[in-house]
C-alpha positions in Angstrom: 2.0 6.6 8.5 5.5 8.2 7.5 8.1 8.3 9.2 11.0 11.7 8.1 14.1 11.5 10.9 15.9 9.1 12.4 14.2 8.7 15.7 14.4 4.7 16.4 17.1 2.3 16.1 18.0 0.8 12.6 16.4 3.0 10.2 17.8 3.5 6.6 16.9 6.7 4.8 17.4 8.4 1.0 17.3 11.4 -0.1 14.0 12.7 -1.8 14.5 15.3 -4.7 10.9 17.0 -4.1 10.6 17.3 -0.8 11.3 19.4 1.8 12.6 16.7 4.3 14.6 13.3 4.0 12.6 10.6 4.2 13.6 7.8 6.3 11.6 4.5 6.0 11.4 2.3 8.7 13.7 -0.8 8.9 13.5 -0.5 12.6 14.9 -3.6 14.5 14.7 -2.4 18.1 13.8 -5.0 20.6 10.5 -3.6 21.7 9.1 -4.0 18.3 9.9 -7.6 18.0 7.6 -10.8 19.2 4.3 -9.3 19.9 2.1 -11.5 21.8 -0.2 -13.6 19.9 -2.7 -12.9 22.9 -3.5 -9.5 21.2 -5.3 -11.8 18.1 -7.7 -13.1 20.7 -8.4 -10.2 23.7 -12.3 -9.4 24.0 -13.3 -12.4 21.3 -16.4 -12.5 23.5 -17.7 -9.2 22.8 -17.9 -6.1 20.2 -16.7 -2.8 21.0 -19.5 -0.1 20.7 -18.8 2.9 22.0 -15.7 4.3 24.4 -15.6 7.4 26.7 -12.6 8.7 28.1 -11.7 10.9 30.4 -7.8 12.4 30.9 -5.7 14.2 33.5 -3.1 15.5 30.9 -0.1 17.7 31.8 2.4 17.7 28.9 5.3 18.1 31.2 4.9 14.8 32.7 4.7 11.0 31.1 2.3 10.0 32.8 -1.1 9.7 32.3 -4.1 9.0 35.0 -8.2 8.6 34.2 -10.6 6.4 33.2 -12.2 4.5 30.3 -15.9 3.4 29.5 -16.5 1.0 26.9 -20.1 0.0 25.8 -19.9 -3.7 24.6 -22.0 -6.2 23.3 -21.7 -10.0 24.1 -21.3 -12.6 21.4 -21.9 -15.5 24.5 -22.7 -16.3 27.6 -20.2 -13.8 29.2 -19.1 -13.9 32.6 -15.7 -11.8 32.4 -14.1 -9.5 29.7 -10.6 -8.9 28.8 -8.7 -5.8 27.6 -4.9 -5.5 26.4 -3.7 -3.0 29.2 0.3 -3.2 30.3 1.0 -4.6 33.6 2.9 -1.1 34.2 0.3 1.3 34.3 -2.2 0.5 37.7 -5.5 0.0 37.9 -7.4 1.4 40.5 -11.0 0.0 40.4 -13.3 -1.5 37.3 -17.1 0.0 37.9 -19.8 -1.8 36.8 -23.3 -0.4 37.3 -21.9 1.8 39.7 -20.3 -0.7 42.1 -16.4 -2.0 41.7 -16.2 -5.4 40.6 -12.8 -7.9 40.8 -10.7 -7.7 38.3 -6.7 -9.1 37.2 -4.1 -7.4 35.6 -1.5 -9.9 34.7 0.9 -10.1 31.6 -0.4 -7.2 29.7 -4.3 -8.8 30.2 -6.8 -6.6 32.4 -9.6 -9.7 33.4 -12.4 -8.0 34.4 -14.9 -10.7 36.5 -18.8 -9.6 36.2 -20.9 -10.4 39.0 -23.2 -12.7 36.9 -23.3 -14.4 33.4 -24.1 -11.7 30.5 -26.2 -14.2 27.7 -25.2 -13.3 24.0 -26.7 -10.0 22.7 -26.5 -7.9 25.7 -25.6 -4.6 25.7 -23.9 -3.3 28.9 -20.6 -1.3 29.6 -17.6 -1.3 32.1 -15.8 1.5 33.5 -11.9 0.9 34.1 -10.3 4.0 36.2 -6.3 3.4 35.9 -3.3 5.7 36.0 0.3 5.4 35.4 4.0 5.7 33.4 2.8 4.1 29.7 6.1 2.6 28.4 6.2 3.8 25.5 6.7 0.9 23.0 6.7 0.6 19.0 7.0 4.2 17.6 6.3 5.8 20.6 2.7 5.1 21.9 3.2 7.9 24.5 5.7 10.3 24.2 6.5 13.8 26.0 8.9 16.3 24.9 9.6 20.1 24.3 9.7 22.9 21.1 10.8 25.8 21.7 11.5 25.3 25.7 7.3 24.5 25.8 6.2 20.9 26.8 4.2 18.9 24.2 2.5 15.1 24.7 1.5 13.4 21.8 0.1 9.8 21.2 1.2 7.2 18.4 0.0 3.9 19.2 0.6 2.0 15.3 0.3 -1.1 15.2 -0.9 -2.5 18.2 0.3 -0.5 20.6 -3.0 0.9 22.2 -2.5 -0.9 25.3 0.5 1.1 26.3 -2.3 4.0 27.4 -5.5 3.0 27.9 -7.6 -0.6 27.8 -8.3 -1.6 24.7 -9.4 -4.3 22.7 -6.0 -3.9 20.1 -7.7 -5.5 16.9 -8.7 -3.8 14.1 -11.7 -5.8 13.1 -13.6 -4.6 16.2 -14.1 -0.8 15.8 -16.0 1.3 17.9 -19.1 3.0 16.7 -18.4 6.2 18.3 -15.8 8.0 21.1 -16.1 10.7 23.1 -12.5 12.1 24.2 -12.7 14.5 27.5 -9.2 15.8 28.5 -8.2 17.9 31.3 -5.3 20.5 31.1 -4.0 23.7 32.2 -5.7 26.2 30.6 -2.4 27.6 28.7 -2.7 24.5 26.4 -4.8 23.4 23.5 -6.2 19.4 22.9 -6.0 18.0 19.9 -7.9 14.9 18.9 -10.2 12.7 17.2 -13.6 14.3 15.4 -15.1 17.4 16.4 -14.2 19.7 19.3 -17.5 20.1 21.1 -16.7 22.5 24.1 -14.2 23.6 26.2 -14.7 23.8 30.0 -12.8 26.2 32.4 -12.4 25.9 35.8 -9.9 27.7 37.7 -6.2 27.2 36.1 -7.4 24.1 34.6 -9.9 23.1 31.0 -12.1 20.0 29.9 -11.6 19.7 26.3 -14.1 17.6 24.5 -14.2 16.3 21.3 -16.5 13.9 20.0 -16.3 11.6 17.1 -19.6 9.4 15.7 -17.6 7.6 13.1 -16.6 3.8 13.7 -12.5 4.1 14.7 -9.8 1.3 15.2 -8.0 1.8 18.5 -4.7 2.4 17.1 -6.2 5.9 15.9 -7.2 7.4 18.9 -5.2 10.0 19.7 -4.4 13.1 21.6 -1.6 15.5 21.8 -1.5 18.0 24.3 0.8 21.7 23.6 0.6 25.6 23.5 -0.9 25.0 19.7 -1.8 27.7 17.3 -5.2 27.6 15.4 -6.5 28.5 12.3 -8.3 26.6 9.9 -8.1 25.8 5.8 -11.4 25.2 3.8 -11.8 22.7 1.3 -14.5 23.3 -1.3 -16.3 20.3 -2.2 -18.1 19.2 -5.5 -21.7 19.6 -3.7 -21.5 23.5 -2.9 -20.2 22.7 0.9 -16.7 23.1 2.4 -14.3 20.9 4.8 -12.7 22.5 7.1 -9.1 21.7 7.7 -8.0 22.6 11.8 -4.6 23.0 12.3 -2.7 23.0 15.5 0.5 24.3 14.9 3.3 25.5 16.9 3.4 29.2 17.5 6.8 29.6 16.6 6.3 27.9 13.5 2.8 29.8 12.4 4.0 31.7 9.5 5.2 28.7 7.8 2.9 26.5 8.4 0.0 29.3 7.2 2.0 29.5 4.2 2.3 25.5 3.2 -1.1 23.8 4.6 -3.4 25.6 1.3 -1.8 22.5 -0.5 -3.9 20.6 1.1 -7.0 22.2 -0.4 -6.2 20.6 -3.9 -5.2 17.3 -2.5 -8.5 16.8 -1.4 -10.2 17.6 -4.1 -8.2 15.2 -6.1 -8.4 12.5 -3.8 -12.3 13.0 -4.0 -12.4 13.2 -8.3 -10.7 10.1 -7.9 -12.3 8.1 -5.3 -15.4 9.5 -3.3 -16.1 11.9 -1.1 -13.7 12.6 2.1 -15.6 10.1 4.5 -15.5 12.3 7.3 -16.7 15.3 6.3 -19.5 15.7 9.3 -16.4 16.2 11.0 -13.1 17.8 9.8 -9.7 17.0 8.3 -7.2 18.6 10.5 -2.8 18.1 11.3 -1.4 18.7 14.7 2.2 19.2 14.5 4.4 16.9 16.9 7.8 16.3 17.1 8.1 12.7 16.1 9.8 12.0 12.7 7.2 12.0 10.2 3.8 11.9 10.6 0.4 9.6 11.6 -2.9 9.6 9.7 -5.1 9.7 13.4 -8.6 9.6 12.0 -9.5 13.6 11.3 -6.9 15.0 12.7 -3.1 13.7 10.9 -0.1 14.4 14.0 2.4 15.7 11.1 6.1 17.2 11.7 6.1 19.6 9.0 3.8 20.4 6.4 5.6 19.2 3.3 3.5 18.8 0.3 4.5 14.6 0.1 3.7 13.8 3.7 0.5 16.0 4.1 -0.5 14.2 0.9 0.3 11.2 2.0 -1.7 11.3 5.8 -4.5 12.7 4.3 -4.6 9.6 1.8 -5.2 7.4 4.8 -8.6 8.5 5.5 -9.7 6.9 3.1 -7.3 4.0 2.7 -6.2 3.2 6.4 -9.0 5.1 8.3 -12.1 4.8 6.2 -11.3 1.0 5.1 -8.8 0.3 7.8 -6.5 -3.1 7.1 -7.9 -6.3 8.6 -4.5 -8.0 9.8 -1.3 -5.9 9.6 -0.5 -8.9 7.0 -2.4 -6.6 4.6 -0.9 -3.1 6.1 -0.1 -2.3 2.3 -3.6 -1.6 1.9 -2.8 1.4 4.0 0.3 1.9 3.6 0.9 1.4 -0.8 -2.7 3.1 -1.6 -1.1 6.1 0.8 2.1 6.2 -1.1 0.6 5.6 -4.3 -1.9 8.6 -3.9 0.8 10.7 -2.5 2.5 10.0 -6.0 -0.8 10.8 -8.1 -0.6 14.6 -6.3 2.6 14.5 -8.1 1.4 13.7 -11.5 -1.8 15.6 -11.2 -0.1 18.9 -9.8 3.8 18.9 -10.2 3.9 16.7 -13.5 8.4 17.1 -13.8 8.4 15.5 -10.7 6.6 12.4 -11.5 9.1 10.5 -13.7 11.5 10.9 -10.5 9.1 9.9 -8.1 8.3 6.7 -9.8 11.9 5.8 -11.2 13.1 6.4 -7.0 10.4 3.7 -6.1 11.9 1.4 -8.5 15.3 2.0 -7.8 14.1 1.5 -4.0 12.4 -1.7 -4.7 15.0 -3.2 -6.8 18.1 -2.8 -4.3 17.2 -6.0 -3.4 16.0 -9.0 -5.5 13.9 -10.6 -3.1 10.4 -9.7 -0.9 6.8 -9.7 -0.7 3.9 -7.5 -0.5 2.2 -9.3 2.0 4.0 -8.9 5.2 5.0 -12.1 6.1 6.1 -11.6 9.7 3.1 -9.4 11.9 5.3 -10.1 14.8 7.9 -7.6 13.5 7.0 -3.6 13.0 9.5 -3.0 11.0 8.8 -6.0 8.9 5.5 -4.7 9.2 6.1 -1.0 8.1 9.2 -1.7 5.5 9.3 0.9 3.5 10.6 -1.0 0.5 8.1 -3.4 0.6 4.7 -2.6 2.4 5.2 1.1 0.8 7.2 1.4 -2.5 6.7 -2.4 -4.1 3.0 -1.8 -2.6 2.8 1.7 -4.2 4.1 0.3 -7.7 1.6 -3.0 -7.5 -0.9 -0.8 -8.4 0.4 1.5 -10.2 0.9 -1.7 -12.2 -2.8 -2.6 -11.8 -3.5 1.1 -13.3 -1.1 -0.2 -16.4 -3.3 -3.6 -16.8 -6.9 -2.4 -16.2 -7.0 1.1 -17.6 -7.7 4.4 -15.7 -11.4 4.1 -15.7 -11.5 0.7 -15.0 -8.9 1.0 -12.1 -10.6 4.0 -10.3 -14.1 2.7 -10.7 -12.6 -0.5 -9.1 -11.6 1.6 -5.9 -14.8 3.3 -5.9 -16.5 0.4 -5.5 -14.2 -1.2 -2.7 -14.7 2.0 -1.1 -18.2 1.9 -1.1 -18.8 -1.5 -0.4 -21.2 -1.6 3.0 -19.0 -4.5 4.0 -16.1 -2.7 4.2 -17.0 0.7 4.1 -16.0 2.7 7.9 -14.6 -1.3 8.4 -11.8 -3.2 7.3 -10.2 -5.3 4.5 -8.3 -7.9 3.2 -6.0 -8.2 0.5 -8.8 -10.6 -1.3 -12.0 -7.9 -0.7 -9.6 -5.7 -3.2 -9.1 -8.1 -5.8 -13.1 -9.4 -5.7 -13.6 -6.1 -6.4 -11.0 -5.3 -9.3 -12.3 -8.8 -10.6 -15.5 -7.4 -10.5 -15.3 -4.1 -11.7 -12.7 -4.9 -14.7 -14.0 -8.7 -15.9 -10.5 -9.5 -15.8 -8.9 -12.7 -13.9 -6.4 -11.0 -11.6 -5.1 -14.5 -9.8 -1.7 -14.8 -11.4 -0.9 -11.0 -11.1 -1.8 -11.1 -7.6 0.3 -14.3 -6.9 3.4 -12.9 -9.1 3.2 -9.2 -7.7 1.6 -9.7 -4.2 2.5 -13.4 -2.7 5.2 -13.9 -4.2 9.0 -12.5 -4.4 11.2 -10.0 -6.8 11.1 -8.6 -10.4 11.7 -9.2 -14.0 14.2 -8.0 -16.0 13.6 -7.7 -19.7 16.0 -8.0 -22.8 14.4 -7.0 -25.4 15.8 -7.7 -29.5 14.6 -5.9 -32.7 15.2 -5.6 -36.6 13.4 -3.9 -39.1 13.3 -5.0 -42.8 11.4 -2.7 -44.8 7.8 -1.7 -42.8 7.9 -4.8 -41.0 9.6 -4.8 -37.0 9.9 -7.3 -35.2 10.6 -8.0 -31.9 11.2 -10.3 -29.6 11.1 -9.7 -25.5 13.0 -12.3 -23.0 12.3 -12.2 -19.3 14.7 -13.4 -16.5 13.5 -12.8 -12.3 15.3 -11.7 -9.7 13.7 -14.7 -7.7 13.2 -18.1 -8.0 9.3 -18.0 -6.5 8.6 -16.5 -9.6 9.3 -17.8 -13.0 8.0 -15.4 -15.3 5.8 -12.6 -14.8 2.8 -11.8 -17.4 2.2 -8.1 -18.4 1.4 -5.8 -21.1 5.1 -4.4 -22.2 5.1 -0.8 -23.8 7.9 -0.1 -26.1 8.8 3.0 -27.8 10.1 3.1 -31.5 11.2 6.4 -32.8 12.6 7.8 -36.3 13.0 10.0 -39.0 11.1 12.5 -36.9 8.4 10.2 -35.8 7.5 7.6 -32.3 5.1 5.5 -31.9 4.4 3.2 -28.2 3.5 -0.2 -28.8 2.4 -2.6 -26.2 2.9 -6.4 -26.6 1.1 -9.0 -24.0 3.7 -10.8 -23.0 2.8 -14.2 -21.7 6.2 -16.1 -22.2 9.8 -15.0 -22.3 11.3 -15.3 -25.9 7.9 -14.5 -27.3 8.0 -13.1 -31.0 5.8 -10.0 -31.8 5.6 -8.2 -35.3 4.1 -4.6 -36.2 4.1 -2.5 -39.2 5.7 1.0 -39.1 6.2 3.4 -42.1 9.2 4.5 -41.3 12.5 3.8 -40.3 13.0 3.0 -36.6 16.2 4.2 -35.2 16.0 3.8 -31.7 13.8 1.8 -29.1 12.8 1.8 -25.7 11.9 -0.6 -23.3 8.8 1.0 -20.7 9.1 4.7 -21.1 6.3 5.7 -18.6 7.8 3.5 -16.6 4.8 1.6 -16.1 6.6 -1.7 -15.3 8.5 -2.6 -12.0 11.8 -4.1 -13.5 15.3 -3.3 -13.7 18.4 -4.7 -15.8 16.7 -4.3 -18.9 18.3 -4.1 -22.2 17.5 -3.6 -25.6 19.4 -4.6 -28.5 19.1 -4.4 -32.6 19.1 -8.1 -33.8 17.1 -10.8 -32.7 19.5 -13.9 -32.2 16.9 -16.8 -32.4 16.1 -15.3 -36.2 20.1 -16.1 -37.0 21.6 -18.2 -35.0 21.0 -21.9 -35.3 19.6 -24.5 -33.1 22.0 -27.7 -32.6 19.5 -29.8 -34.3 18.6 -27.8 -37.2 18.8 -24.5 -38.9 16.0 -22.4 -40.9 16.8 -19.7 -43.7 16.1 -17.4 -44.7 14.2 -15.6 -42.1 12.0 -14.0 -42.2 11.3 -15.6 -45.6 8.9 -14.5 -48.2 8.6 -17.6 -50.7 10.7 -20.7 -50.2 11.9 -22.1 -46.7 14.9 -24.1 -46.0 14.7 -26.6 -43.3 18.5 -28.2 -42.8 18.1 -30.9 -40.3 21.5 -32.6 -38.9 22.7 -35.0 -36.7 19.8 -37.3 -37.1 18.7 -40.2 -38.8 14.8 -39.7 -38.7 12.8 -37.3 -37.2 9.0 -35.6 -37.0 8.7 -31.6 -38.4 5.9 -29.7 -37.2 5.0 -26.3 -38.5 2.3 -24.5 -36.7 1.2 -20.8 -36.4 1.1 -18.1 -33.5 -2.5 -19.6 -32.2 -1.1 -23.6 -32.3 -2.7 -24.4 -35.2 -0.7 -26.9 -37.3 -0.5 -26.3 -41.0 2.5 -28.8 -41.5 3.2 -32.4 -39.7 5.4 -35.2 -41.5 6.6 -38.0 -39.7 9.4 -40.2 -40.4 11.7 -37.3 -42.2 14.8 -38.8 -43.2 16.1 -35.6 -45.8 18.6 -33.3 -45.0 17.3 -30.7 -46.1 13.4 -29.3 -47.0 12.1 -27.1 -49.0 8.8 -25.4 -48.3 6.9 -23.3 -50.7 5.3 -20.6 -48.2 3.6 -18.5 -50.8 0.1 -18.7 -49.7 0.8 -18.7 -46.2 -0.5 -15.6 -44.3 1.9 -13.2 -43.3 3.1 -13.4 -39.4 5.2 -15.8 -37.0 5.1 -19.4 -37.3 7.0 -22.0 -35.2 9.4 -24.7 -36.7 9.5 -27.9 -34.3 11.5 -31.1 -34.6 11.6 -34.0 -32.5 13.6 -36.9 -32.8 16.2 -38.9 -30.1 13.2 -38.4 -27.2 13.7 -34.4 -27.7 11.7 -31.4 -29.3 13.4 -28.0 -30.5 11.6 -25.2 -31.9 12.6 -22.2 -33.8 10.5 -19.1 -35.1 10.3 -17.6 -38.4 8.1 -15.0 -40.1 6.9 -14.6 -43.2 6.9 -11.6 -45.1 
């Protein structure tokens, strides 16, 4: 999902340089979205979801909404009643089972429906629950009626858990249903769009039955419908094996001619997305965009509800179908796998196809993410939607994690990676957790992924680097501190690229940094003039600095000094302030090559001749303290 106008209370936007459209990200604090019953995290625990049917009496002019819903379950024990999340202000009229009404309760937002006998585990039965009513239209808008261009439109929005506003559901999104069929009823003057494929249309008198039928597993907060005097044509997306996808749009007539002119891009989004990933998962189907008037645009599964047709947010919905709708989030704790793989492959169409706005794209998530020097990842608060969707956090700092993880692993490595999670039969037309991604980058790279994941994912804020060089002769050396924005995390480990250039010539050099102060040399053959800390910008930081001289090479310690440094053949320990003391020398790996206890002398003299070239660390500990120092040899 992404959200373009100001629609709700509290939401911040910025300015985006390559789009067609502010984008506003949602910081929404309004009271609806706050304190969502727990009771949604247990509704239907006794049974799987396998199939709904509904039928709708629509009329865009009205919010309101009357029909009925069949669900085909399955028990997981001994059943005698189910439960659905339905809100106490829309009426039930009767629950049908096997053709007879059975009792039921509708209290606190719970629809109890009593069976006349105990189901044991395993059955396979279905409930019919005919209802009608005003749905109250809570979170972004679960049901919403308005107007363009003087003609009435109804559209549907029910993310996160906001289902129940419309129709009787079982709101979490590790129970999907295996199929839907989606029957809606209309005036004739209006077109349906929804969910998988449109399999007739029925006429009778001034009024149609629009059916569309989907046989692809779907969380409830991705049915939808909307309900207007659309427009239709269609786009076709040719695909690697000879066939095409067709893309259905329902646009507003009186904004045909631009739409025509702007939803081709999506042809090459696709076909990147696919190159990079697999194949687009619904392709039995159709990819499609209905146009709606709410600020942004919703990635329902096939069909995306979309404002405008903007290259960033069409890229961005159709991103979801594989990384929302495909492999759907298990807990809204992990809505960043929807939400940062979205705007991370909305940023890729922007490297791939418009490569001078990339640099811009990526420094305005940084400069996003940075405004503030503290926040997670992981959502910490599911109670809170717009905790849930912050844009800084769930999109941009989840956007830039892997872009980071790209850095780390290596293109091939990184895709292959979300190949396989993609693929996986546990999770593929399912859902994930945060962990089912790293198992698979684990798996994929061979690389140990806990600490990034518990620096850039659980835990808070950013580094900042400073970064010190000198050159003498061929030899550079530099050496890279790190300070964080917040105290959860200390230091943060990553490959650091840094660009030397001179005398007509660059070179990008990429140090593993595993501790701030760390010492790195390199050989280049020609004067270095300038450097630069991350020019990609492959690192999320800010505050960094780069300066010529490295100050732990010249300035002294309070226990002792070394000189000269670097050195080539004799070096100078002066020790002061102490009476006795023990000097260690040891190399870059730990290994000592000097150790004398006891030193009384002022001052040592070490021949360093046969020593191999590179850093070395000078320690000395006396008075229950240890100092250390670094110093290369030439």
């Amino acid at each position: 999902m992404k959200k373009t106008a100001l629609l709700l209370l509290a939401v911040f936007c910025f300015a985006k340089t390559n789009a067609q459209y502010q984008e506003c990200k949602r910081s929404a604090s309004a009271s609806a979205f706050l304190n969502v019953p727990q009771r949604m995290l247990t509704t239907g625990s006794n049974y799987d979801v396998k199939y709904h049917r509904f039928h709708w009496q629509i009329d865009p002019s009205q919010l309101y909404i009357s029909g009925s819903v069949m669900t085909l379950f399955e028990t997981k024990s001994n059943t005698n009643q189910l439960e659905f999340d339905l809100v106490s202000a829309l009426t039930v009229d009767s629950v049908m089972y096997h053709s007879a009404t059975v009792n039921f309760s509708h209290v606190n937002d719970i629809l109890t429906v009593m069976l006349p006998a105990t189901l044991p585990v395993g059955t396979l039965d279905s409930v019919e629950i005919v209802y009608q009513g005003v749905p109250p239209g809570s979170g972004f808008g679960s049901f919403n009626t308005s107007t363009h261009n003087g003609t009435p439109v109804l559209w549907t929005l029910s993310e996160p858990f906001y289902s129940s506003d419309w129709w009787p559901c079982k709101s979490l999104n590790t129970d999907k249903a295996d199929s839907i069929d989606v029957f809606v009823t209309t005036d004739t003057s209006y077109r349906v769009a929804s969910n998988g494929k449109l399999m007739n249309e029925i006429f009778n008198g001034s009024e149609k039955t629009v059916h569309w039928k989907s046989n692809y597993p779907i969380s409830s907060y991705l049915v939808a419908i909307a309900v207007t005097n659309y427009a239709e044509y269609s786009d076709y997306v040719p695909l690697a094996g000879g066939d095409s996808l067709q893309v259905l749009n329902y646009v507003y007539p009186e904004d045909l001619a631009t739409a025509q002119s702007q939803t081709p891009q999506i042809i090459p989004i696709i076909q990147l997305y696919d190159s990079l990933t697999i194949e687009y998962p619904f392709k039995n189907e159709k990819y499609g965009h209905a146009q709606f008037n709410w600020g942004g645009g919703m990635e329902h599964q096939t069909m995306s509800f979309v404002i405008n047709y903007g290259q960033s947010l069409i890229a961005h919905e159709c991103a979801h179908q594989w990384f929302g709708d495909l492999v759907t989030c298990g807990s809204w704790e992990d809505i960043w796998l929807n939400e940062g793989f979205a705007t991370y492959f909305e940023g890729l169409t922007k490297e791939r196809y418009f490569p001078a706005q990339w640099y811009s794209w990526k420094s305005q998530k940084i400069s996003n993410i940075t405004s503030q020097p503290d926040g997670s990842v992981k959502c910490t608060d599911t109670t809170d939607v717009s905790r849930i969707f912050n844009g800084r956090l769930t999109y941009d700092k989840g956007s830039y994690l892997l872009h980071m993880l790209r850095w780390k692993l290596g293109d091939a490595v990184f895709f292959q990676a979300l190949r396989d999670y993609l693929n996986d039969p546990a999770l593929k037309f399912g859902y994930a957790k945060t962990p089912d991604l790293i198992q698979h980058l684990q798996n994929t790279s061979g690389q140990n992924l806990n600490v990034f994941f518990d620096q850039w994912y659980y835990k808070q804020g950013y580094p900042a680097y400073q970064v010190n060089w000198s050159q003498n002769n061929q030899q550079v050396y530099v050496q890279i501190n790190q300070t964080t924005s917040d105290p959860s995390v200390t230091f943060f480990e990553m490959p650091v690229p840094v660009k030397f250039s001179g005398a007509g010539h660059d070179t990008t050099l990429v140090f593993n940094h595993t501790f701030s102060g760390q010492l790195f040399t390199a050989t280049i053959p020609w004067p270095v003039s300038t450097v630069e800390f991350d020019p990609d910008l492959w690192i999320l930081s800010a505050n960094n600095q780069v300066s010529l001289g490295i100050p732990s090479l010249s300035h002294p310690t309070t226990s002792f000094d070394i000189y000269p440094n670097p050195v080539k053949d004799n070096l100078k320990i002066e020790i002061r302030n102490q009476s006795s003391g023990q000097l260690v020398i040891s190399d870059a790996a730990g290994k000592i090559l000097l150790k004398e206890d006891a030193v009384k002398e002022k001052t040592k003299n070490i021949s360093v001749n046969n020593w191999a070239k590179g850093i070395y660390f000078v320690s000395w500990f006396a008075d229950g303290k240890r100092e250390s120092k670094p110093v290369i040899i030439e």
